[in-house]
N, C-alpha and C positions, 0 to 999 in steps of 0.2 A: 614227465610229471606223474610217475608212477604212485600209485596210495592217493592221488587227490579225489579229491569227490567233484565227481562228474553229474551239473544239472542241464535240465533242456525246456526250451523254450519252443516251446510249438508254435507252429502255423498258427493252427486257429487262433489263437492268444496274439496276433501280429495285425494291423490292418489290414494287407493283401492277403495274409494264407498263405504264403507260397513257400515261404522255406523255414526248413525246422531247424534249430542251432543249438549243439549241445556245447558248453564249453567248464572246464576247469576252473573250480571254486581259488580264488587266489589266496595265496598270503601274502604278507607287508615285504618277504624278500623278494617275491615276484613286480610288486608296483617298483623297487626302488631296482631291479633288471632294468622294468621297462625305462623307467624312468633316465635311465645312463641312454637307453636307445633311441630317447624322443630325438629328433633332430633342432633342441630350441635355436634360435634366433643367437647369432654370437656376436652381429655387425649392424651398428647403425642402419636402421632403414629395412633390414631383413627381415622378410614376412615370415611368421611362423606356416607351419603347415596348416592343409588345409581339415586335418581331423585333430580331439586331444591328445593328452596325454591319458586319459579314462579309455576311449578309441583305440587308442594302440595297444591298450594292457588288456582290453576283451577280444581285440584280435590275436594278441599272444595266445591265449588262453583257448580260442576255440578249440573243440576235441573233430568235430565233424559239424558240414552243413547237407542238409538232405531235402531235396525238392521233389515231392511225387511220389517220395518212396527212396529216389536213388539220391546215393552218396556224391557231392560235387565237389570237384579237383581242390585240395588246400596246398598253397603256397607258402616252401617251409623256409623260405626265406625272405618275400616281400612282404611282412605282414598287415602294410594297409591295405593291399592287394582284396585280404579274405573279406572284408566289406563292400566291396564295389560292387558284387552282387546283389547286394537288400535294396529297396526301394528308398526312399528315403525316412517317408516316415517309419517303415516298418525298422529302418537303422536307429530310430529316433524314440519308438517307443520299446525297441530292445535295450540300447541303454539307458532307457530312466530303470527299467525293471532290474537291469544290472546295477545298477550305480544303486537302488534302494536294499539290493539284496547284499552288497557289499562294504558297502559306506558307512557313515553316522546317519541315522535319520535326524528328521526335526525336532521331536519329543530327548533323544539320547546329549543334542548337543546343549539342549535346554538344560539337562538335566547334569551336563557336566560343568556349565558356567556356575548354576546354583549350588552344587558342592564347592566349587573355588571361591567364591562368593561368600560362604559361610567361611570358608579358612582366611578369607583377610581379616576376619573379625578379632578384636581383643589384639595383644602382644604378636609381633609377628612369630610365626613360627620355624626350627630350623629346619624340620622337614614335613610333608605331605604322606600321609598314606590311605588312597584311595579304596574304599576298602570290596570286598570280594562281590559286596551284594548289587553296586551299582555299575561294576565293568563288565562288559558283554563278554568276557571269559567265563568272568566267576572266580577270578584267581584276585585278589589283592597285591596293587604296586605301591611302591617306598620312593621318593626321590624328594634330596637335599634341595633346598634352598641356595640358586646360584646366587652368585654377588657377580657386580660387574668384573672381576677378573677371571670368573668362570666362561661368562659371556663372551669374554675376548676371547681367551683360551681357544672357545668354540667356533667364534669368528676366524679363527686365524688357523684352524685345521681342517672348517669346512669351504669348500670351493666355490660349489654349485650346484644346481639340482641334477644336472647331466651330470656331472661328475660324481656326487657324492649319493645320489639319488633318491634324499630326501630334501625336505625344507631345512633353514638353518633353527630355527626352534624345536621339529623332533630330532635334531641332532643335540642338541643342548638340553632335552630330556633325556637321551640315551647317557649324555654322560654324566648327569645325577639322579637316573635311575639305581637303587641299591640296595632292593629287594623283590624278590616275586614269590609271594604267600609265602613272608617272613624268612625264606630262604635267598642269602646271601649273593649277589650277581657276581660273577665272575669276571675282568675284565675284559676287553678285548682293544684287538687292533684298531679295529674300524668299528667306532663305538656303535651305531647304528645296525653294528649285526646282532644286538641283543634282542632287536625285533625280527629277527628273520622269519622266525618260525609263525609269529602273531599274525592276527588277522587284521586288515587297512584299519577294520572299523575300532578296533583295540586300540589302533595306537595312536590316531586320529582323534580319538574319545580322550585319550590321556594327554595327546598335546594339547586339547581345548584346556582340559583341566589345568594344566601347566600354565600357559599362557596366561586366562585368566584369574591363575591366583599370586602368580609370580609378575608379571609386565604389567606395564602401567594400561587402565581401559580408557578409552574416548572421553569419558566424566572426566576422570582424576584428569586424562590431558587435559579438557576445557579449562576447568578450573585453575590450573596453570598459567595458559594462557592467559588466562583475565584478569591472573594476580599481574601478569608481569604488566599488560597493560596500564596496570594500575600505577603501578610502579614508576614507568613510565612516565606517566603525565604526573605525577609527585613529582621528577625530577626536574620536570618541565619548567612545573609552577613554581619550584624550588630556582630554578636557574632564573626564570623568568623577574622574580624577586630579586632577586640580587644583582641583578647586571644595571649598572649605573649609565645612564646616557646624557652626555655634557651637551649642555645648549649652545649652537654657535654664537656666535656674535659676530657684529658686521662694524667693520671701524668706517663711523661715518666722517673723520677728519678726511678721509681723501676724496679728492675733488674728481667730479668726471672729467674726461676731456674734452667731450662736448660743452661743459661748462662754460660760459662767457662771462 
């Protein structure tokens, strides 16, 4: 991890005190690493493990843990190993501070529904371009407008998160991403390497943006629903009117047998 920027979390800053943690500021190639590494669930019934996938990509990342002063053994190969050390909450208040210093905050994802939000408005449009002042780069992205054969396309060359080691929506933004500050992307094999270099919170921020200006949100489904409802019971009342039902009749010319 040579050139990355190395931050650290002190003791004091942790409920116990007791150990200090320096670890490797991530980029979005590093999540979609860990991501192929997590061991998810592949079979009915199988329990995921017991930390995340957040968990496993801060233990990638740790550079050194140090207790008292002295450096403590890191394991460069079992990496949920390098947590068992922390207490619990002090594991617990080191990744909320990780996860806020790496992630979208709350104020950012707000702030990226309300741009997509404005771009449903008016005539759809063919493409989106998010512009430099609101992405946590400062660089402005371009990305086309999929239609449902884009979707498939993307459906059917992405696998899995273990495998492809993103979600299948930032996969389906890397491949109508097709600009970064008005310069031209380049293809690639594995479209999802156009984020390699970005940061989680970048591309995160852009798949909100994506999502909610391209996919249908919870409203528009409701309202869906309630039309077909509707629908529905029109066909009902409509069937229900038309269906003819013949009265029996009983032929009283036959005689019981009990008769005398």
């Amino acid at each position: 991890m040579n050139g990355k920027q190395v931050l650290t979390i002190d003791a004091s800053s942790t409920p116990n005190q007791v150990l200090t943690v320096s670890f490797y500021v991530p980029d979005y190639g590093d999540y979609t690493k860990v991501k192929r590494l997590y061991p998810y669930p592949t079979r009915e019934g199988e329990q995921r493990p017991p930390y995340s996938v957040e968990e496993l990509l801060f233990a990638y990342l740790i550079a050194e843990i140090r207790k008292k002063g002295k450096a403590l053994a890191i394991d460069p190969q079992d990496l949920p190993s390098r947590l068992e050390p922390f207490a619990i909450d002090d594991r617990q208040a080191i990744m909320q501070e990780f996860i806020a210093t790496c992630f979208p905050d709350e104020e950012q994802q707000k702030a990226a529904r309300n741009f997509a939000l404005e771009q449903r408005k008016g005539e759809p449009r063919p493409s989106i371009v998010v512009p430099a002042l609101i992405t946590p780069s400062g660089r402005s992205y371009t990305f086309v407008r999929p239609n449902t054969g884009a979707q498939w396309k993307a459906d059917n060359s992405w696998k899995s998160a273990s495998e492809n080691g993103c979600t299948l929506d930032e996969y389906l933004l890397a491949m109508c991403l097709t600009h970064i500050d008005g310069k031209e992307v380049e293809p690639y094999k594995d479209p999802i390497e156009v984020f390699s270099g970005e940061s989680i919170e970048l591309v995160q921020f852009l798949a909100m943006v994506f999502v909610n200006a391209f996919l249908l949100d919870d409203k528009a489904a409701e309202e869906a629903k309630k039309r077909g409802k509707l629908n529905k019971q029109k066909l009902r009342a409509a069937f229900g009117s038309s269906k003819s039902v013949t009265p029996r009749t009983v032929d009283t010319t036959q005689t019981s047998a009990t008769q005398v």
